[in-house]
N, C-alpha and C positions, 0 to 999 in steps of 0.2 A: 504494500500500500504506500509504500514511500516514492518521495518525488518531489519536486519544485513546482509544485503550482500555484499562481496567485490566487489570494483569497477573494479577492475582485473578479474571478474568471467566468465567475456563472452570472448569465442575465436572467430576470424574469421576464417570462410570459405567458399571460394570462391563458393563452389558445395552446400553447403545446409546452409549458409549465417551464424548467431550468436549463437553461444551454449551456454549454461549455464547448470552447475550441477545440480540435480533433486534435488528439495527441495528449489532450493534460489528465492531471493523473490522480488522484484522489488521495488528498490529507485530513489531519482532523480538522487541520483550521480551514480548511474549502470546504467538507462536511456542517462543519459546526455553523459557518455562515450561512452556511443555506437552509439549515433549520431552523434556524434564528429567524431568517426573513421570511421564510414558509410563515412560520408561527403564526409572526406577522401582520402581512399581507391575507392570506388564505383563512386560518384558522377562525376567523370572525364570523366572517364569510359563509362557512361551511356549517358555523354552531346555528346561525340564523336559520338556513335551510334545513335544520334538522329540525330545527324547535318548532317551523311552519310546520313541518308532516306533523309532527306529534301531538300538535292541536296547541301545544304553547304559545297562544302569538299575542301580540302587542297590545290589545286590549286586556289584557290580563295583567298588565303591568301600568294601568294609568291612572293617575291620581284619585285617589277616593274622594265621593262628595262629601257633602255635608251629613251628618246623621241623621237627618230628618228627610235627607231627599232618597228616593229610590237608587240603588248602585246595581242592577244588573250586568254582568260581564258573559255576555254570551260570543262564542264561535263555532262558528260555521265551517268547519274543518274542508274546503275546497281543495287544501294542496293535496292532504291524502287521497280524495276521491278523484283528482284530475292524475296524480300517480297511479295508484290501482287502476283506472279504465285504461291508461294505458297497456300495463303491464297484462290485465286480461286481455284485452285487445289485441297487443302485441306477440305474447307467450302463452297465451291462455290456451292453444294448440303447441305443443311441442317441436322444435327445429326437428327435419326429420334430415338424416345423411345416407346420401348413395353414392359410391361408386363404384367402378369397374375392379377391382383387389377383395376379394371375398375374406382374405386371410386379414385383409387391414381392418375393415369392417367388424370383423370379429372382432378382432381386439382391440377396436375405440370401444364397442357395444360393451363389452366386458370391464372396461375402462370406466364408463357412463356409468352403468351398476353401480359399480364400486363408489361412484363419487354421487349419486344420486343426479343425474347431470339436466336433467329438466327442472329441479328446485335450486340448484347451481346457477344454471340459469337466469331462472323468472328472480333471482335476488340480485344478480350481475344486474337483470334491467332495469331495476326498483334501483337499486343505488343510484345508477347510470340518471337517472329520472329526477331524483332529488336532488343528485350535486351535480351533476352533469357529468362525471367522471366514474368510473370505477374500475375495480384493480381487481385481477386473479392473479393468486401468488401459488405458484406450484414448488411442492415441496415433495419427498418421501418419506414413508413411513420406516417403521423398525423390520418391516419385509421388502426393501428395496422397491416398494409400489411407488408409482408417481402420485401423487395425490393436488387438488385442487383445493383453495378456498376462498370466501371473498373478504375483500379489505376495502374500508370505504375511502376517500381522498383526505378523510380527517388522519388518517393513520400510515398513509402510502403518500409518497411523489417519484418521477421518475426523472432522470436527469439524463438530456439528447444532444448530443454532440449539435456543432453549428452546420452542418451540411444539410445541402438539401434536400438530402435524404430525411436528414432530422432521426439518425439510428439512435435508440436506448444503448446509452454507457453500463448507466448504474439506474436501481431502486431502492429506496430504502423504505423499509416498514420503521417505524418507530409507536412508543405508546410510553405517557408517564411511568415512571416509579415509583410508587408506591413505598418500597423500603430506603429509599432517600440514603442512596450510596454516599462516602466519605461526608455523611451529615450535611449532605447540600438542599436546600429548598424546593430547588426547582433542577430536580432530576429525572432525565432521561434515558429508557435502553431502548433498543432496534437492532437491524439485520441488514446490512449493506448486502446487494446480489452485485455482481457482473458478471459477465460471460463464462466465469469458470467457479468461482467460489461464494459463498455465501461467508458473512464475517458480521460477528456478534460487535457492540459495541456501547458506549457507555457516554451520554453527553448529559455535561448539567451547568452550560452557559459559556464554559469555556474553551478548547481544544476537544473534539472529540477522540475519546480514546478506544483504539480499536481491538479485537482480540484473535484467535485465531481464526485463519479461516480454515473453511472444509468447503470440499470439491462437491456439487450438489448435480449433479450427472445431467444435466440439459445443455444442448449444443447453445444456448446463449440465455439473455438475464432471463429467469425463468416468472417474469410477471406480466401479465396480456393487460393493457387499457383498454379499458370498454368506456366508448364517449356517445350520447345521444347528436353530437353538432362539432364542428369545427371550434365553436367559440366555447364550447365546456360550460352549457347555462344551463342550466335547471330547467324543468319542466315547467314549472309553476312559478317560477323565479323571477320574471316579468309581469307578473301582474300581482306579484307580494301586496301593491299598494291598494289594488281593487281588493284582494282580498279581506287587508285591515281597515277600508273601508266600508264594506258590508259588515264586518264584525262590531264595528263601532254604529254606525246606524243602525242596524237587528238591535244593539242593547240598548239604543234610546228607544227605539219604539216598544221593548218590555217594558220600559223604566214609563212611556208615556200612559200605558196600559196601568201598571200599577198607580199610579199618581188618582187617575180617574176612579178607581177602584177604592179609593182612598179620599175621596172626594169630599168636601165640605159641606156642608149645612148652613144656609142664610137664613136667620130670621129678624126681619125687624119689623117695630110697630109692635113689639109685642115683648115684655121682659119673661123668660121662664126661669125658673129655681131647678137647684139640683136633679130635684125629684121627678119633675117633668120631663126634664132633660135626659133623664135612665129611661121613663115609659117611651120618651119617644124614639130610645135608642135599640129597647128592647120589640115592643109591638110594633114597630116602623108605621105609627099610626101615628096623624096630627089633628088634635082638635083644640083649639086656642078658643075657649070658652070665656064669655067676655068681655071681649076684643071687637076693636069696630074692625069687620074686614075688610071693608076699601083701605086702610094704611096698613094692612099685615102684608109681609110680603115673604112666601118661604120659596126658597131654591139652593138649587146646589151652586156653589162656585169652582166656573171651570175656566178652564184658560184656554185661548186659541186652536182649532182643530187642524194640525198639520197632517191628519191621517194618511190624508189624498197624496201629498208631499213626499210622504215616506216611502210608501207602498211601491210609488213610482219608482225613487230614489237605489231601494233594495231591487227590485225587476230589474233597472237597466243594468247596476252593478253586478249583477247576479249573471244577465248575457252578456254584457263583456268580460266577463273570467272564462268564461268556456270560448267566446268568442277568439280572444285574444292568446290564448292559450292553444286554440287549436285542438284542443278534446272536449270531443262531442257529449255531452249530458245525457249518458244511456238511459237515467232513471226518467227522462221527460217524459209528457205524457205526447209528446207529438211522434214517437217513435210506436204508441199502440197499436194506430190503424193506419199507420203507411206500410204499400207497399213495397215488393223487395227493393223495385229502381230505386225510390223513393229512400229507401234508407239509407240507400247505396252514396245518393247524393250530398243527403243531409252526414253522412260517415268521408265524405270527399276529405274533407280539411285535415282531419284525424287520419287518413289514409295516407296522406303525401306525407304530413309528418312521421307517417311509421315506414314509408320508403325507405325517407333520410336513414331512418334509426337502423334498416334494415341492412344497406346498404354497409356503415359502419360496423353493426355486429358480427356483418359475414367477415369482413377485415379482421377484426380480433378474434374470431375462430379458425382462421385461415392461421395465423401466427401459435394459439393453441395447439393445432394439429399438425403445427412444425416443432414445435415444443417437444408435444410429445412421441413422436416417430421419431423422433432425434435422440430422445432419452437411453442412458447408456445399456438399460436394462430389457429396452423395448425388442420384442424377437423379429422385427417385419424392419421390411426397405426403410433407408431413412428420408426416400423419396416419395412415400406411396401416401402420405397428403394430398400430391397435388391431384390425385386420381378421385377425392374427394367431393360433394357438391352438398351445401346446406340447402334447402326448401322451407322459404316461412309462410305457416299458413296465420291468414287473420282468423280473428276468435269471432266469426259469427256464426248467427242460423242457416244451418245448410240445409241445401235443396238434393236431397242424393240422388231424386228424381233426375233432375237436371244435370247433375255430376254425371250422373252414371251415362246417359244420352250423348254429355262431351266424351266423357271416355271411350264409349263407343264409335264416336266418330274419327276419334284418333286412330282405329284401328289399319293398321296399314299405312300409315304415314308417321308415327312415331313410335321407339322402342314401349316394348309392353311395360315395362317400370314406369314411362313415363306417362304412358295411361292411368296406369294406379296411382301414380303420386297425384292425379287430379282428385282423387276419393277422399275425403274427408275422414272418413270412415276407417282409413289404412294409414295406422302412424307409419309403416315402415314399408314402403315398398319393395324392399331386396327382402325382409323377410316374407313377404306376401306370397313374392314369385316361389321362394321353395316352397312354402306348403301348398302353392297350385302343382306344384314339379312333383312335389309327395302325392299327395290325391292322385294323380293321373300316373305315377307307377301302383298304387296299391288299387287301382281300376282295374288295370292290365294285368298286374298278379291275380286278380281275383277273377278276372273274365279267362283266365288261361287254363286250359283243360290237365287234370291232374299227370302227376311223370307216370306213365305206364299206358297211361289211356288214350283213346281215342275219340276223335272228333266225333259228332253226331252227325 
């Protein structure tokens, strides 16, 4: 890990996170600066979009009224709900992989098992979604397996050489200490990866100190970025501010409800004692006996009705969040009685945006599946990736009617896999084909007339 490098050498940016010049080399005091500025820079950043998913948001944090006045603090939890329709949207169908190498297949599929790799997954996307970034960090277990797991960008950064290639150098996982090494405050451990070793290490503000490394058997840093955009934003990340304004209007309009409900009593023209003042609290009956009633005057006291105001206010903010966001409001009720175009249309916006997303994902599973073919342990080519293909299907109501009718028309103009991969119905096309390959030998064994015998 030794070497001359300046501690000035890494730039920020925001879109493809630390650079450094090709060639420099990794100290503690290059390390230690960049998690200092990470910290920073990023770390605020990232606490905010966690606390939105979580339903912790900004109204929850504003100045209390008065004791006498209504304080409701309600949220509307949008960011979770605009994340989750994604991510069912998105994943809610499983990536399915085909290709030509039956012995590769096997052993991703065996792989996937082992790692649970469609819940692997749909959490890659759900990160991907709230910070705009997320990290698979592959490691092995105590049986030389390769293993997968996810790491959110509060815990991971990757740092890219300046080329325009923009190649990962290094990654570091990091997470506080807890046992607050040589008695320092604010102490740091992690895991430095590059291309051949992984290296434990120890920072708490000032050099980072590193410790041995070990050889972690993958042909390069063994960590995949999974990014929903170029610019690394959040799903819900731009319209933070519509959401904490529907959060704050929704709690005046409780707050207006309770007030009303809570409402005064005028009477004048007329003096009542204690005791009147109980019966008519209690029977909600008024009889002012002996009173001239031309001057008695009883009413409630209310203040200005903004209802109309509000109603409006929360509506529109409510469609520019999904609006502006670009995911569609599956719970709406305009999605009942339309038909399939019809949905198809109103799912337009939400469909480009899971292009984008799709597009991206297939790049970080492409880099995965170089990963792992490449790993020391792995028994197949360390080429047989590229024989590879992901298929994402969207998470709606299918029509197998109609599936089945395309599939049919494809016949004779496309390979039979790629018939079946139109089926909603058949997570795995390569496995589909052998049990039709099965079925149709144990036909023939069964249609075949016994050894000894003869034909009829």
């Amino acid at each position: 890990m030794a070497g001359n490098a300046s501690a000035d050498a890494a730039t920020f940016d925001p879109r493809e996170g630390y650079r450094v010049p090709e060639g420099t080399e990794m100290t503690g005091l290059l390390l230690s600066r960049i998690l200092s500025d990470y910290r920073s820079r990023a770390l605020g950043r990232l606490a905010t979009l966690r606390r939105a998913y979580e339903g912790d948001h900004d109204v929850l944090r504003l100045p209390r009224k008065a004791a006498y006045k209504p304080d409701n603090r309600l949220v509307a939890n949008y960011a979770r709900q605009i994340v989750d329709s994604m991510v069912g949207y998105f994943l809610g169908m499983p990536v399915r992989v085909a290709g030509d190498d039956e012995e590769a297949l096997a052993w991703l599929a065996e792989w996937s098992r082992a790692n649970d790799v469609e819940d692997l997954d749909a959490e890659l996307s759900k990160v991907a979604d709230v910070y705009g970034s997320a990290f698979e960090v592959m490691w092995r277990d105590g049986g030389a397996n390769p293993r997968s797991s996810v790491v959110t960008p509060v815990n991971c950064l990757v740092i890219r050489d300046d080329t325009v290639e923009g190649r990962i150098l290094w990654a570091v996982r990091f997470w506080r200490d807890d046992n607050r090494f040589d008695g320092r405050p604010d102490a740091w451990r992690g895991t430095l990866y590059d291309s051949a070793f992984e290296t434990p290490f120890e920072w708490g503000g000032a050099d980072a100190r590193f410790g041995e490394p070990v050889a972690h058997g993958f042909p390069d840093v063994p960590v995949v970025e999974y990014v929903d955009n170029e610019e690394r934003q959040g799903l819900f990340e731009g319209v933070l501010s519509l959401i904490d304004a529907h959060d704050r209007a929704l709690s005046e309009k409780a707050n207006d409800v309770e007030y009303y409900a809570d409402a005064y009593l005028k009477v004048t023209g007329a003096k009542l004692d204690e005791k009147t003042l109980r019966t008519l609290r209690d029977s909600r009956i008024i009889n002012l006996a002996g009173t001239n009633s031309d001057k008695v005057v009883v009413e409630f006291l209310s203040k200005p009705d903004a209802d109309g105001t509000q109603d409006h206010l929360i509506d529109r903010l409510e469609r520019l969040i999904f609006t502006l966001s670009m995911v569609s409001d599956l719970s709406s009720e305009s999605f009942d009685t339309s038909s399939g175009i019809a949905i198809k249309y109103r799912l337009q916006a939400m469909n480009d945006l899971a292009k984008v997303k799709e597009r991206k994902f297939r790049r970080s599973l492409t880099r995965r599946w170089r990963l792992l073919f490449g790993y020391a342990a792995c028994p197949v080519a360390d080429d047989a990736w590229m024989g590879l293909r992901a298929t994402f299907t969207a998470n709606l109501p299918s029509n197998l009617l109609e599936e089945s009718q395309v599939a049919g028309n494809l016949s004779g103009i496309t390979s039979r896999e790629t018939q079946l991969s139109v089926l909603s119905c058949v997570d795995d096309p390569h496995e589909e084909l052998d049990r039709i390959e099965g079925e149709a030998e144990s036909s023939v064994t069964s249609l075949a007339p016994p050894r000894g015998g003869q034909e009829a």
